[in-house]
Structure formats: structure tokens, C-alpha cells
N, C-alpha and C positions, 0 to 999 in steps of 0.2 A: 741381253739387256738386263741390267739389276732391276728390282724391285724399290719399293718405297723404302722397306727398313734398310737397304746394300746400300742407298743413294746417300739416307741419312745419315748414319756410322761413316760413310768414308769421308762427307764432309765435316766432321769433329775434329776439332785439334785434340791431339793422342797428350794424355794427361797419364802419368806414370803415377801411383800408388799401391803402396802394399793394404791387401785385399785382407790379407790370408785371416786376422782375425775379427773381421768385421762383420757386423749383422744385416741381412737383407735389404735395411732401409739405409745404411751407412754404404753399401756396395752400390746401391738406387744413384745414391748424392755421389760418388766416387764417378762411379761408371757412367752419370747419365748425367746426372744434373750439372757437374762441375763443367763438362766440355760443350754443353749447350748453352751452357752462363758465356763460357768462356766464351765463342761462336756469336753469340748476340752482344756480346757487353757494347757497342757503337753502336747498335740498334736500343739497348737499355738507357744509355747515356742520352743519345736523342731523346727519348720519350721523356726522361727526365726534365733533359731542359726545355723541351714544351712545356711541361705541367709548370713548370717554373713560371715561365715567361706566359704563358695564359691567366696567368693564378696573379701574375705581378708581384711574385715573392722573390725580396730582394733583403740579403743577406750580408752583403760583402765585408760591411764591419766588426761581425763576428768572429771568434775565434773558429778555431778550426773543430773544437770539441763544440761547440755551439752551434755549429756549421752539419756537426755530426748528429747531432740530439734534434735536430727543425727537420732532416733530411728523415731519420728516424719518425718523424710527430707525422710526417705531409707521409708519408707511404703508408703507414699503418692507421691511419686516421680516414683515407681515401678509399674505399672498398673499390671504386671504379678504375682505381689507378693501382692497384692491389690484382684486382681479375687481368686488368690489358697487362701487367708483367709478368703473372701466371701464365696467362692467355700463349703471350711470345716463347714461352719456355714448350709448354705441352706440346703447341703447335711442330715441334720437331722430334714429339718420342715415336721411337719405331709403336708396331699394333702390340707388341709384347711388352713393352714399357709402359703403353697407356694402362693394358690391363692390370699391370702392377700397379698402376696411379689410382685406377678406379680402388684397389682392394684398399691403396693407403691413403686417400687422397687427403685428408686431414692433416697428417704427420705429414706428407710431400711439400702440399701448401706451404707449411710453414717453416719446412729447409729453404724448401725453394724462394721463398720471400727474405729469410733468415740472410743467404746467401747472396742473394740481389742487396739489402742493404750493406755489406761486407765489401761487396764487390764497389758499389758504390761512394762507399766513404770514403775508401781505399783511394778514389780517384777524386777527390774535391775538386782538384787545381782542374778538372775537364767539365764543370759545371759552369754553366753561366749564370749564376744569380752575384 
């Protein structure tokens, strides 16, 4: 029977990137972070447009960089909706991953957030506001 960390890794989508000259926290974001974003992004997307639609933030006649910059203002402005998409990410580091998280977890956060907004603009056309 695998373990927690075998269980985790084998459900990642295999994300190919050259490693070779990259520094610890950039291996972190390649190795970890990318295929867990990757993994959750329709669990991200939901939570999204929850906070939309609870919030009754309603956008539609915006441009799409306007669209970009509200989406940017409601995640970095919300600490509670900041920790539940942190939260969904951690929830899946094997025990060797957390303890890297715990050494960076400042610099993590803020890939880790950096990358969820990336990921999210990227996909407007899939938001309901």
C-alpha cells in the first residue's frame, strides 16, 4: 500500500521543466507548486466564483485588463480568501514539502498566491461575474 506522500505525487499532472539551474524555492514552484495549482485549478475556479457571487461582484462590462486588476484587488485585499486558496494548495504537500513550506513559508505564500492569480486571469472566459 503507498503512503500519503506515493498517493499525492502520483495523483499530479507530470509537468516537464528544466530544473537544472534553478534555486530551491524555484524547484519548490516547478516541482510542487505548478502541478498542484495545476490539480486544483476547477476546485480554484469554483471558490472563485463563489466569492464572486456571495460578494455580488459583478464585472461583465469591463474590459478584460479591468477584469484582470478587480480579480487581482478581491484576492489580495481578502486575507480569508487568500488563506482558503493557500489552504487548498498545502493541503496536498507530501510531509517533506510542508517542512520546506514551514522553512519558506513567506516566499511560498506569495508564489503560491502570485501563481493562483496567473492561473486565474489566464481563465476569465471561466468566471461568472
Amino acid at each position: 500500500m503507498k503512503n500519503r506522500s506515493e498517493q499525492l505525487q502520483s495523483i499530479r499532472p507530470v509537468i516537464t521543466i528544466d530544473n537544472s539551474k534553478s534555486t530551491d524555492l524555484e524547484l519548490f514552484q516547478s516541482v510542487t507548486l505548478r502541478p498542484i495549482l495545476k490539480f486544483q485549478n476547477d476546485l480554484i475556479l469554483t471558490l472563485i466564483n463563489h466569492h464572486l457571487a456571495e460578494h455580488k461582484i459583478i464585472v461583465k462590462n469591463l474590459t478584460d485588463n479591468k477584469k484582470t486588476e478587480r480579480i487581482h484587488e478581491i484576492i489580495k485585499g481578502n486575507l480569508q480568501l487568500k488563506q482558503l486558496l493557500t489552504g487548498v494548495t498545502i493541503a496536498l504537500f507530501t510531509e517533506e514539502e510542508m517542512a520546506f513550506y514551514l522553512e519558506n513559508k513567506k516566499e511560498v505564500v506569495k508564489r503560491t498566491i502570485t501563481m493562483i492569480l496567473e492561473r486565474i486571469c489566464s481563465q476569465l472566459s471561466e468566471l461568472n461575474f
